[in-house]
C-alpha positions as CSV (number, residue, x, y, z in Angstrom):
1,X,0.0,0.0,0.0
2,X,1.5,3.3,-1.3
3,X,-0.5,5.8,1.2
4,X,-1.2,5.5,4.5
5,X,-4.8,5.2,5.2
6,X,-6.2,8.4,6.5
7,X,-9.0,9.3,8.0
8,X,-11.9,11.8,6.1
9,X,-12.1,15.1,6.7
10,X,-15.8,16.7,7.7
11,X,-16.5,17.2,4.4
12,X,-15.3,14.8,2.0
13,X,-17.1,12.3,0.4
14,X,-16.6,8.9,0.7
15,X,-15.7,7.0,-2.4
16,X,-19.4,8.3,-4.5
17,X,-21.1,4.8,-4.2
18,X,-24.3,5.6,-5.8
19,X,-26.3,4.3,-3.1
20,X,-25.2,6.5,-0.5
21,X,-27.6,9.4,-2.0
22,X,-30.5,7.1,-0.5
23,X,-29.3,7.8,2.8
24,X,-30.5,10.6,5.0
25,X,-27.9,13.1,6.7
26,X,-27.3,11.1,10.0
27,X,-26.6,8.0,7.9
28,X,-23.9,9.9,5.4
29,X,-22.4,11.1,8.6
30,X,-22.0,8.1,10.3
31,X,-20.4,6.1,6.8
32,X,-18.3,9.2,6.5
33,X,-16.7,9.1,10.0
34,X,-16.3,5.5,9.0
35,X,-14.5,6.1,6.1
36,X,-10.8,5.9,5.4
37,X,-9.0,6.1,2.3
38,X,-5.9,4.3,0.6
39,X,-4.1,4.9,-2.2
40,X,-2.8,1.0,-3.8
41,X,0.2,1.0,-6.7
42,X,-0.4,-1.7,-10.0
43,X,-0.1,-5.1,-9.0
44,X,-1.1,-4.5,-5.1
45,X,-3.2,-6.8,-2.9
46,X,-6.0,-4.9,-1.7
47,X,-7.7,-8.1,0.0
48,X,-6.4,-11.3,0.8
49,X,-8.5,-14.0,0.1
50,X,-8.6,-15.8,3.7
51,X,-7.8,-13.0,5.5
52,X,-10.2,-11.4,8.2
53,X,-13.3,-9.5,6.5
54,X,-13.9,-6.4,8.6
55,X,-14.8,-3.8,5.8
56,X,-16.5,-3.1,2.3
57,X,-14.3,-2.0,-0.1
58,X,-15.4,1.1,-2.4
59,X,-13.2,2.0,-5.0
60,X,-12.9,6.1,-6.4
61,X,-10.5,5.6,-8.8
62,X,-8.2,2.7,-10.6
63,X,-9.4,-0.9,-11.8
64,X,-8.9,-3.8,-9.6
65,X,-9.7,-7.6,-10.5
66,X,-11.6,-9.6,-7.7
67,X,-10.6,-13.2,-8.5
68,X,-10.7,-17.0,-6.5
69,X,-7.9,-18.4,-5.6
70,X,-8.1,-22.2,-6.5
71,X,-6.1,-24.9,-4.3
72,X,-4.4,-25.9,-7.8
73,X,-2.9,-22.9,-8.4
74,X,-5.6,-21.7,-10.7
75,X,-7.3,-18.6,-10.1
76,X,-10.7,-18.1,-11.0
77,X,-11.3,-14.2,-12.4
78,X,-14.8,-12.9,-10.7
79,X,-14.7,-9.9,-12.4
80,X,-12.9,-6.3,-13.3
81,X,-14.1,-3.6,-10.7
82,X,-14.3,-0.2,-11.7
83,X,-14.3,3.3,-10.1
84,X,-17.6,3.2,-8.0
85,X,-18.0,-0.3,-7.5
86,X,-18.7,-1.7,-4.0
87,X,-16.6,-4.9,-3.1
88,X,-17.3,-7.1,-0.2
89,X,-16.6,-10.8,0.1
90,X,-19.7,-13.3,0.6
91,X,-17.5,-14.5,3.6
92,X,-18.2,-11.9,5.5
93,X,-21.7,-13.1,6.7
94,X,-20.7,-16.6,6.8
95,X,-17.5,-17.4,8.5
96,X,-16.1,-13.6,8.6
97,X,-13.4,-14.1,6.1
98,X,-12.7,-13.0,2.8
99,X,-13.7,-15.5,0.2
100,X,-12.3,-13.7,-2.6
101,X,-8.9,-11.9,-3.5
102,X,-8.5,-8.0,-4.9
103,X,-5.7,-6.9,-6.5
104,X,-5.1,-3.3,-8.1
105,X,-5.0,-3.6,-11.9
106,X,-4.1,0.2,-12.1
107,X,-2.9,3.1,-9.4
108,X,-6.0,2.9,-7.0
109,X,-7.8,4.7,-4.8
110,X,-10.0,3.3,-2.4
111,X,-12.1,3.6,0.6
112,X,-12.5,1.3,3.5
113,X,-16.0,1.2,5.3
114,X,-16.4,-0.9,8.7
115,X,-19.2,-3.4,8.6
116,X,-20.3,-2.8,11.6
117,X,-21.5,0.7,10.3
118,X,-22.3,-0.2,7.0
119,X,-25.0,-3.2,7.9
C-alpha cells in the first residue's frame, strides 16, 4: 500500500457509491466518520482471500480484479471492478473471512467502510 490510510475530513465524500444518495444526513455522517482512504500501486493486494473481512471495499478511482484463488494454483477471475464499485466478500456473513482476493490492476484509490457501520 502506497498511502497510509487516513481518516476523512468533515466534508469529503466517501468513495461516491451511488447508493449513499438514498441515505438521510445522520446515515452519510455516520459512513463518513467511517470512512478511510488508501491509495494501492499496480499489482497490489488490496484483499487477501482468507484474510479477516472487517470492511466493504469502495473504490474512487483505478481498476482492480476480484478473482478465487483455487487450491491448484488456478485462479478463477470474478470480475474487473471499476471506479464506483462496492466490493465485499460473501464470507463476511458466513464465517467472517474474505472468500475472494483484490488486487489493483491500475494506481488505486479506495475507501474502507467498517461493517459494523455499513449493515
Amino acid at each position: 500500500m502506497t498511502g497510509l490510510s487516513k481518516p476523512l475530513k468533515n466534508d469529503e465524500c466517501p468513495a461516491g457509491w451511488r447508493n449513499f444518495k438514498l441515505l438521510n444526513k445522520a446515515e452519510f455522517q455516520l459512513i463518513q466518520k467511517s470512512c478511510c482512504k488508501a491509495l494501492f500501486k499496480a499489482d497490489e493486494i488490496i484483499v487477501k482471500q482468507g484474510s479477516p473481512a472487517s470492511n466493504v471495499l469502495i473504490l474512487e478511482s483505478g481498476m482492480a480484479k476480484v478473482y478465487f484463488e483455487n487450491s491448484n494454483g488456478k485462479n478463477l477471475m470474478i470480475e474487473i471492478a471499476m471506479p464506483g464499485d462496492l466490493i465485499m466478500s460473501p464470507g463476511a456473513f458466513v464465517n467472517s473471512r474474505n472468500a475472494l482476493t483484490v488486487a489493483a490492476l491500475t494506481q488505486i484509490n479506495a475507501c474502507y467502510i467498517g461493517f459494523d457501520v455499513f449493515r
